[in-house]
C-alpha positions, 0 to 999 in steps of 0.5 A, spaced: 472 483 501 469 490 500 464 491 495 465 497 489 461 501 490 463 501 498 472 502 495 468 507 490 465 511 497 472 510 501 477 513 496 472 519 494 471 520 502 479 520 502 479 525 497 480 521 491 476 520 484 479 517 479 476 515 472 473 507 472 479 504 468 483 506 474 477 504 479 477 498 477 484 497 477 486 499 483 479 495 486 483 488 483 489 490 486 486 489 492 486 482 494 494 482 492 494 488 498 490 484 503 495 479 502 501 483 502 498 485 509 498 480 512 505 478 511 508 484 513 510 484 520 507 490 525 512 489 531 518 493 529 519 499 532 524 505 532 530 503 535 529 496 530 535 497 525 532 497 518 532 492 513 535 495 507 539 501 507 540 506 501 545 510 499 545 516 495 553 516 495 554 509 492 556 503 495 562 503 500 569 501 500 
């Protein structure tokens, strides 16, 4: 994992600055989006039917 100060350069590099509680908020969030990660396929494509569909109009009849 990355260290702080190293997650503190990158979001500033990003052009974020949040203030230290949110820092170290996201910066424990971390290991739980690394884990996320690896459990997301990355082999879909456009043309791939989704695997959910939303509806603004409500569900069909």
């Amino acid at each position: 994992m990355i260290s702080m100060d190293d997650f503190k350069a990158r979001l500033k590099a990003a052009g974020f600055e949040p203030d230290e509680d949110s820092l170290k908020e996201m910066y424990a969030a971390l290991p739980y989006l690394d884990g996320m990660r690896t459990r997301v396929g990355r082999d879909h494509h456009h043309e791939d039917d989704p695997a959910h569909i939303f509806s603004l109009l409500g569900p069909r009849s």
